[in-house]
C-alpha positions in Angstrom: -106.8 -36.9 -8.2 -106.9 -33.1 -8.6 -110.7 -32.0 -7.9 -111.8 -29.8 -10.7 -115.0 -28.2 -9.4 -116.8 -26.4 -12.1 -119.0 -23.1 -11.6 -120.4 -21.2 -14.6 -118.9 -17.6 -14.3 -122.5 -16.5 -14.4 -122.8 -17.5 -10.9 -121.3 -15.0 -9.9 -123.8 -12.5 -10.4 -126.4 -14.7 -9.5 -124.9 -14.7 -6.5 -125.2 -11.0 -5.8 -121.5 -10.7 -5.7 -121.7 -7.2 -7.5 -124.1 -5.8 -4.8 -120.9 -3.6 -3.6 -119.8 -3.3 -6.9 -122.0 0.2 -6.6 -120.4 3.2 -4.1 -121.1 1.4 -1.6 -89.1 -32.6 19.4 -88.2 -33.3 22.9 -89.8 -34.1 26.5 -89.5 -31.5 28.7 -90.1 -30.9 32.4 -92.8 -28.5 32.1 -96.5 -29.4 32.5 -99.3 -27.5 31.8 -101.7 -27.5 35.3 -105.0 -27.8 35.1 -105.5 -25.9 38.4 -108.4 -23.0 37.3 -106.6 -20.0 38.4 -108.6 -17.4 39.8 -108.5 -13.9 38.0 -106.3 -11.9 39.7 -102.9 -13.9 38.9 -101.9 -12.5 35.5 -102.9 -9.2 34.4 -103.6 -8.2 30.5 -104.5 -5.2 28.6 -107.8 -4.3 28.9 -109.5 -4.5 26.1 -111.0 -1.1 23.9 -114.3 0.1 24.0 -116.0 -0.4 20.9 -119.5 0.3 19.5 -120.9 -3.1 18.7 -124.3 -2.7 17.6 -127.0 -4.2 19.2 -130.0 -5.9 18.0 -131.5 -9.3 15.8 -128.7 -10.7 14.2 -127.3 -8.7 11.2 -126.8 -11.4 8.7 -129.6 -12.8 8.7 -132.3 -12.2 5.5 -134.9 -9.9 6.6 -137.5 -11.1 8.0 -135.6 -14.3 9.6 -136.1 -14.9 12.8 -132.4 -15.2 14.9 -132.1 -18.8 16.6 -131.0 -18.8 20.5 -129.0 -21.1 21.5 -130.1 -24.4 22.3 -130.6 -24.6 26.3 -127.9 -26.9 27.1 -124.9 -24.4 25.3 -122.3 -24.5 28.3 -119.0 -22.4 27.7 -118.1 -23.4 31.0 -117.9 -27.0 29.9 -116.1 -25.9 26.6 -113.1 -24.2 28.5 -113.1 -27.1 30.6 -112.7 -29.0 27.6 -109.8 -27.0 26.1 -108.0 -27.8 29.7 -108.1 -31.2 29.0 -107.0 -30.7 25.4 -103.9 -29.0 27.0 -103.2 -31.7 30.2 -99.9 -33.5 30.1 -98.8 -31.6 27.1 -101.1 -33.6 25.0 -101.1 -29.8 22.9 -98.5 -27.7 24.2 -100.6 -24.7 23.8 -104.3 -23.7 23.1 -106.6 -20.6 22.9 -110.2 -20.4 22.4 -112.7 -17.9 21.6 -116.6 -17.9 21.4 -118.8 -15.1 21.1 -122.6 -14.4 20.7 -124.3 -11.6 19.8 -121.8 -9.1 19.8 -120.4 -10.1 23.0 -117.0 -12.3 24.1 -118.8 -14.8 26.3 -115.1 -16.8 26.4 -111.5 -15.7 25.1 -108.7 -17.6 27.0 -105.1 -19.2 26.9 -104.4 -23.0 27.8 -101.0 -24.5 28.5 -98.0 -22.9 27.9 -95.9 -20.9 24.7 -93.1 -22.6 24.8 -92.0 -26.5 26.4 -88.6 -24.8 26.6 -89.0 -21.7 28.2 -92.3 -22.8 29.7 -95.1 -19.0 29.9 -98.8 -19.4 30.5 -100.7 -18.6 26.8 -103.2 -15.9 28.1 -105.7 -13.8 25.8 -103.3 -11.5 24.2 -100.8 -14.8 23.3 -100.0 -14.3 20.1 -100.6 -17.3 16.9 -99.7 -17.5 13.6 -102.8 -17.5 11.8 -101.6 -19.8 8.4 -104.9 -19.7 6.5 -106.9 -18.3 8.6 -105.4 -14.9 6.9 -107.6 -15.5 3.6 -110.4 -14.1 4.9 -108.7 -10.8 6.0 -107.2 -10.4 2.2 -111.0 -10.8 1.4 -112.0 -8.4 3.5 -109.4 -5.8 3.0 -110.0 -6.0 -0.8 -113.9 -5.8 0.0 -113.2 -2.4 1.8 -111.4 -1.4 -1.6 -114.4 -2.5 -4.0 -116.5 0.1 -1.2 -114.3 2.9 -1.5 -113.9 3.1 -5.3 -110.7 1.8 -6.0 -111.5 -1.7 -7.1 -114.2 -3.8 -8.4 -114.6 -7.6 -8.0 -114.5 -7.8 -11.6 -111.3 -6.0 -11.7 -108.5 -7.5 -14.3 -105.8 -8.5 -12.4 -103.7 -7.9 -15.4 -104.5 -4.4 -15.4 -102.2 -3.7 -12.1 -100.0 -6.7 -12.8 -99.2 -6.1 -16.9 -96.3 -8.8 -16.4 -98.6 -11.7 -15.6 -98.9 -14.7 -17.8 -99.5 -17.6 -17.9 -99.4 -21.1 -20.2 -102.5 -20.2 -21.6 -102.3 -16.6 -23.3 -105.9 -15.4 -22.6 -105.8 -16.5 -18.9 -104.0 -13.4 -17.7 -106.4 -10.9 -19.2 -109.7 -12.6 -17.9 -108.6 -13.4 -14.8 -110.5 -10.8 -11.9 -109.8 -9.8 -8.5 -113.2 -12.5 -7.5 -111.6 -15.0 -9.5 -108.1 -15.1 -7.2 -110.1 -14.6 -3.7 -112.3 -17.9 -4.9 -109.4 -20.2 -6.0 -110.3 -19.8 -9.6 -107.6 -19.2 -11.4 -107.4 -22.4 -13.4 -104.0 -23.6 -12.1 -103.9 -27.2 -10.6 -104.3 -27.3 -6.8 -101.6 -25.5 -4.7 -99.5 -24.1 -7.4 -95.5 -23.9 -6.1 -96.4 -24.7 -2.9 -93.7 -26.7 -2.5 -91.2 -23.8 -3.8 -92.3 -22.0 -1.2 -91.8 -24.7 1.3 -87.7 -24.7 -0.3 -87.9 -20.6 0.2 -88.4 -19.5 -3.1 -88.8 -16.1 -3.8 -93.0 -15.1 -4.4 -91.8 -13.0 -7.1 -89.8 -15.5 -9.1 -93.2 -18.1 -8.6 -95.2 -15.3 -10.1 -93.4 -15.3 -13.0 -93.2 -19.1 -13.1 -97.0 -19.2 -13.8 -96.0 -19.0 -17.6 -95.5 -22.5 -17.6 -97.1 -23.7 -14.3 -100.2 -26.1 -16.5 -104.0 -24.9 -15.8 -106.5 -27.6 -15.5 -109.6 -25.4 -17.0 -109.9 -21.5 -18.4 -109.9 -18.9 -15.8 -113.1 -18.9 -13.3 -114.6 -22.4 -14.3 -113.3 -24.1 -11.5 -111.7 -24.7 -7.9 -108.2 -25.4 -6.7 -106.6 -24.2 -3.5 -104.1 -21.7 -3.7 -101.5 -20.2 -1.1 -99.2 -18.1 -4.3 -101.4 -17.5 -7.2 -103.9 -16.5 -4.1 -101.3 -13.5 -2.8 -101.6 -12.2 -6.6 -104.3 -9.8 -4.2 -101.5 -8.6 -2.4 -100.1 -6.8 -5.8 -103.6 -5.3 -6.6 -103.7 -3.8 -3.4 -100.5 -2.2 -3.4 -101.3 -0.9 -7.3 -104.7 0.6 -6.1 -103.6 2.3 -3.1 -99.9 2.9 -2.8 -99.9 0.8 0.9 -98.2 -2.4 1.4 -100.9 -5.5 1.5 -99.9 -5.3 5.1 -100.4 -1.5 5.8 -103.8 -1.8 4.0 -104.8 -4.6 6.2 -103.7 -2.8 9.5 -105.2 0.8 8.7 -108.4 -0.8 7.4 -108.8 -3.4 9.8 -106.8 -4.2 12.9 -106.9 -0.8 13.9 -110.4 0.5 14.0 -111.4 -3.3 15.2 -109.0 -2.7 18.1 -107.1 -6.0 17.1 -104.0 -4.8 18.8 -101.7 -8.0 19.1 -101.8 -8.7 15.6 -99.3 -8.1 13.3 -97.9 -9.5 9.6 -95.4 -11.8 8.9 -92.3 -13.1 11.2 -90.7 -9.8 12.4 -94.3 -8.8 13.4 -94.6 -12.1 15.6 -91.2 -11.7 16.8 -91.8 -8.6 17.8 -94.8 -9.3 19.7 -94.6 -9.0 24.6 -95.7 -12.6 24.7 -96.0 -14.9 21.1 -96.7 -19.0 21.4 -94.0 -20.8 19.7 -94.5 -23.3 17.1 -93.7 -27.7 18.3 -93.3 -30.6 16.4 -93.4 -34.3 17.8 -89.6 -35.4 18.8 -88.8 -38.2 20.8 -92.4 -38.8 22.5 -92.8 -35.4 23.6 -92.7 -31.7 22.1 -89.6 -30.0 20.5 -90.4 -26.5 19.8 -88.7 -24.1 16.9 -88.0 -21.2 15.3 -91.1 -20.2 13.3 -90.6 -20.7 9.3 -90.3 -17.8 6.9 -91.7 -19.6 4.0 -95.6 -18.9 3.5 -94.9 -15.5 5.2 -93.7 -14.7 1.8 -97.2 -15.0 0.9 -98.7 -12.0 3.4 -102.2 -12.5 1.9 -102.5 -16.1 1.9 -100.7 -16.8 5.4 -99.3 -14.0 7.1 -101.1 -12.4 9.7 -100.5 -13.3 13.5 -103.0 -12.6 16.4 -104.2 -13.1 20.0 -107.8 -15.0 21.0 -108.4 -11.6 22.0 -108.0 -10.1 18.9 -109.6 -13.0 17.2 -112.7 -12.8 19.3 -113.1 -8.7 17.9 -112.5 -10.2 14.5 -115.7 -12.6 14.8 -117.8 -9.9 16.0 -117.1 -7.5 13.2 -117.8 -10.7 10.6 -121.2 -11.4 12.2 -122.3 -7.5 11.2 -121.7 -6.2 14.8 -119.1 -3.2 13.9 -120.7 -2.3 10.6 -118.5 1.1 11.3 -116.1 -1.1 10.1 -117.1 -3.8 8.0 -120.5 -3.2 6.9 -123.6 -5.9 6.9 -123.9 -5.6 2.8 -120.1 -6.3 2.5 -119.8 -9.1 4.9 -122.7 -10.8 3.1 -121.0 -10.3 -0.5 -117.6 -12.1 1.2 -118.9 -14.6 2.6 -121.7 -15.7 -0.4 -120.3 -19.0 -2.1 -119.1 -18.7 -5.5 -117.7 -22.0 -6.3 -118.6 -25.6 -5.0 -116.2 -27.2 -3.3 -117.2 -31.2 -2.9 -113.9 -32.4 -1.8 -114.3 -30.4 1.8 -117.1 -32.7 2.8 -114.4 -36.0 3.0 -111.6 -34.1 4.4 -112.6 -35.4 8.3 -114.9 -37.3 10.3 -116.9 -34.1 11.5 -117.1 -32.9 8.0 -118.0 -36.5 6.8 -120.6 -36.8 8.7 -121.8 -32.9 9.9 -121.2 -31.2 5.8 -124.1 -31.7 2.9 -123.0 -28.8 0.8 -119.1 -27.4 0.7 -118.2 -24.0 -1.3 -115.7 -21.2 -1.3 -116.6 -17.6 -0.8 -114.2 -15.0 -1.3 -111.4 -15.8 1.7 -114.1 -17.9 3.6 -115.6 -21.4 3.0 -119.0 -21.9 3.9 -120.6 -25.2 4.8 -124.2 -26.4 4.9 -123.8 -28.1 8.9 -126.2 -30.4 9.6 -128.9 -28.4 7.6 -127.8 -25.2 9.3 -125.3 -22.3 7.2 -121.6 -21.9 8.7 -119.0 -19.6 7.1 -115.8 -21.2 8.5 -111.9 -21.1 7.6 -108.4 -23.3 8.8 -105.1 -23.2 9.0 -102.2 -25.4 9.2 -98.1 -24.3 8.9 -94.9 -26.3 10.9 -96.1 -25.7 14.6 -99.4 -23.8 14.3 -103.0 -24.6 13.6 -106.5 -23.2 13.9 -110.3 -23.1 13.2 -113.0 -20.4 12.8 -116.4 -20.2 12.1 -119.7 -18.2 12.5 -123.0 -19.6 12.7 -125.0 -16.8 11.5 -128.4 -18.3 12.5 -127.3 -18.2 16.0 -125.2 -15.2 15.9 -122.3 -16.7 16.8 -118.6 -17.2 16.5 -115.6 -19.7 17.2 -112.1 -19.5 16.8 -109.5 -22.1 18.2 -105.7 -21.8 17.6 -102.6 -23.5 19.2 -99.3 -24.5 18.8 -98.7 -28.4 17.8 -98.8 -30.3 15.4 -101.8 -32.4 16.6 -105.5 -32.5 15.1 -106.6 -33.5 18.7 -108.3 -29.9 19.3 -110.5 -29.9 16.2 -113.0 -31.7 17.7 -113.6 -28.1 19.8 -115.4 -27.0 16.8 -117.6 -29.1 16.6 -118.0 -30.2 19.4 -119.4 -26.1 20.6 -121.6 -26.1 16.9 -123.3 -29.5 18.1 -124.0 -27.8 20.9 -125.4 -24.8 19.4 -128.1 -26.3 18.1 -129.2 -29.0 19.9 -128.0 -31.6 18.2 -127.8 -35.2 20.3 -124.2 -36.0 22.2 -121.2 -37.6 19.4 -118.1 -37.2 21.2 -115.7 -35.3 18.3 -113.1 -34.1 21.0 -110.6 -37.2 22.0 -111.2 -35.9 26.2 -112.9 -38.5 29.1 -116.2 -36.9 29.4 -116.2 -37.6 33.3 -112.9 -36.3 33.9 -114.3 -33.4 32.2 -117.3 -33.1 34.5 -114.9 -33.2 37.7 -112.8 -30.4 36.4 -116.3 -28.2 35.8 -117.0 -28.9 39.3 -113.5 -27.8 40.2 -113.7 -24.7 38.4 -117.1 -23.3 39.5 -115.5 -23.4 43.1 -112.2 -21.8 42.0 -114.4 -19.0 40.7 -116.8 -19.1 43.9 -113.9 -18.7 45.7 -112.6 -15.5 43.5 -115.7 -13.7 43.8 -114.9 -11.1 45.9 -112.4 -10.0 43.2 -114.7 -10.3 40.4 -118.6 -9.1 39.6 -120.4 -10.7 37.8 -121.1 -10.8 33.8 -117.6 -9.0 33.7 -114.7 -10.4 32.3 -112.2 -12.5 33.8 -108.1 -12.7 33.5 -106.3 -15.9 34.2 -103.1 -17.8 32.5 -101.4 -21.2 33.4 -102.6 -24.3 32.3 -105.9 -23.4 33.3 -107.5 -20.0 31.2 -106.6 -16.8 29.4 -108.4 -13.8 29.3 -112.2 -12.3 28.6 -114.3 -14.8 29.8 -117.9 -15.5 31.2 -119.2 -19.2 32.4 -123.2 -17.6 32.3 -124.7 -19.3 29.8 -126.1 -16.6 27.1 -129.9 -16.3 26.4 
């Protein structure tokens, strides 16, 4: 059944969207340890000094008082648990992020990049992202609606004068918000199948003339990966940059995001990238990463480390407003469109989401009573999560390298956590085990001390952690 989620186009303003519209596989030998490895056995870059601002949590409504954390939040236990997630080769390869108030309280690497040519995954590792590039093609295009070059209410048609589509109108109502929501009217996932058989984007752009639309233009929801990269053309018509250029200039440079990259010369290219695996005879057989949804740079095409993952959270939560101000961020990541069908798609969600919508590149979830802006991503051989929990001022991101859903339950898992909710083991990991490896790791670090002061960061790779990380629990 095609979910048709219907929003009245008046929403939108309602919403305060136009706020900025003013200047503004086979077994293999190689095992991942779960040995904690003390900080001195891999070196990474350092990472760039930046000016996050300090303070009550940005994105909160004035006069809101910022939540702390509830007492028993343990990112020690949490990288513990992402070392079980990576034991055996249950995952071939995992990195995890968390971040509070402006600062990386954990960014690390777990297992390995590769079952054939077995490297630890450290901080600076790098992923392919999948979906969790929507929100950085919302962002981007924010950054335009600030500067003057766009607004949300943009025609599309008015940079793209080729478009059409089976209904005549639909091309010249459809806006710049409309694409970044999913609202283009088309049914859900439009020629993503074409893409999957390496059809060009182009020719599936022009294919929209007879692709059928379940409702007019911006009355309702359905996912998109290729009618979605239509943001990709505005971009370029506004500026005279490739999506790509406009997302590195605007973003990954002045956020110090220096691992990341587009599309699959940029991961290629990339000192140390995790390979993608698929299950093959009872173990992992890893490949050669697809082109396919490359060909859609806005939709799926960016690749990054936890590290530079971990500066993308903190800008989202307001902290680098030189970047991405407080005002934007809280125009991306306001819901347009209700999205009911998110609340079935897993056990967490069943039983954690009460209200589901889509921003513009984010989703954002009502989570056990408290607000989460959140995003996934899923291609052959990669997958991830993100969220921020803007109550609490803080962020997770989890990405790795198999085809395996057993490290979702990291999310929330660390969100239970967060606020205090009771114990409902998400995370398929023996809870004891779990505790005996904590143990084991608080004496691998007591034993590393003299190399390491305390509160600073910490470098480590092999089965055990990355890079960028602190076991104090934050206040």
């Amino acid at each position: 059944m095609k979910e048709a989620a219907r929003t009245p186009r008046r929403l939108l303003l309602a919403a305060g969207l136009f706020a900025c519209l003013t200047p503004m596989a086979v077994g293999t030998a190689a095992q991942s340890e779960l040995a904690w490895q003390p900080s001195t056995d891999v070196q990474v870059k350092a990472a760039p000094a930046v000016p996050v601002v300090a303070g009550p949590a940005p994105m909160l409504p004035p006069g809101t008082t910022p939540m702390p954390l509830a007492t028993d939040f343990d990112v020690a236990r949490f990288e513990a648990m992402a070392q079980m997630v990576v034991a055996n080769q249950r995952v071939p390869g995992l990195a995890m992020a968390i971040v509070h108030k402006g600062e990386v309280l954990s960014a690390r690497g777990y297992g390995i990049t590769d079952v054939s040519a077995a490297e630890p995954v450290d901080a600076h590792t790098v992923f392919r992202l999948a979906s969790l590039s929507k929100p950085f093609a919302g962002t981007v295009t924010g950054l335009l609606v600030a500067e003057g070059s766009l607004r949300w209410d943009s025609n599309v048609a008015d940079f793209m004068p080729a478009l059409r589509f089976s209904n005549p109108e639909a091309a010249g109502k459809l806006t710049v918000a409309d694409v970044l929501s999913h609202r283009v009217g088309l049914g859900r996932n439009t020629y993503d199948r074409d893409i999957e058989r390496n059809a060009d984007y182009r020719t599936l752009v022009q294919r929209f003339a007879d692709a059928p639309m379940t409702c007019d233009v911006g009355e309702c929801y359905s996912y998109q990966n290729v009618a979605f990269s239509l943001v990709g053309d505005v971009v370029f018509a506004a500026t005279g940059q490739f999506f790509s250029e406009a997302v590195a200039g605007r973003i990954f440079k002045p956020l110090g995001m220096n691992d990341a990259s587009y599309g699959l010369e940029g991961i290629q290219a990339s000192p140390r990238w995790a390979r993608p695996h698929v299950r093959a005879g009872g173990g992992w057989r890893s490949l050669t990463p697809k082109p396919t949804y490359y060909r859609v740079a806005p939709a799926a095409g960016v690749n990054a480390s936890i590290s530079d993952m971990a500066q993308w959270l903190i800008a989202q939560s307001g902290r680098r407003p030189d970047v991405l101000p407080a005002p934007l961020l809280a125009t991306l990541q306001q819901p347009l469109v209700s999205t009911p069908r998110e609340m079935r798609t897993s056990s967490w969600r069943r039983e954690r989401v009460n209200e589901a919508g889509y921003a513009l590149g984010w989703r954002v979830y009502e989570y056990a009573g408290h607000r989460v802006v959140f995003h996934a991503g899923a291609v052959q051989g990669y997958r991830g999560l993100m969220a921020l929990m803007p109550e609490r001022d803080l962020g997770v991101v989890v990405l790795w390298n198999g085809e395996s859903s057993l490290p979702t339950g990291l999310l929330p898992t660390i969100l239970d956590s967060a606020i205090g909710l009771g114990p409902r083991q998400w995370l398929d990991v023996d809870l004891e085990e779990v505790d005996e490896l904590l143990l084991a790791n608080a004496a691998a670090d007591s034993d590393a001390m003299p190399t390491r002061r305390a509160g600073t960061t910490s470098t480590a790779g092999s089965g055990g952690s990355g890079a960028a990380a602190s076991t104090a629990k934050p206040q």
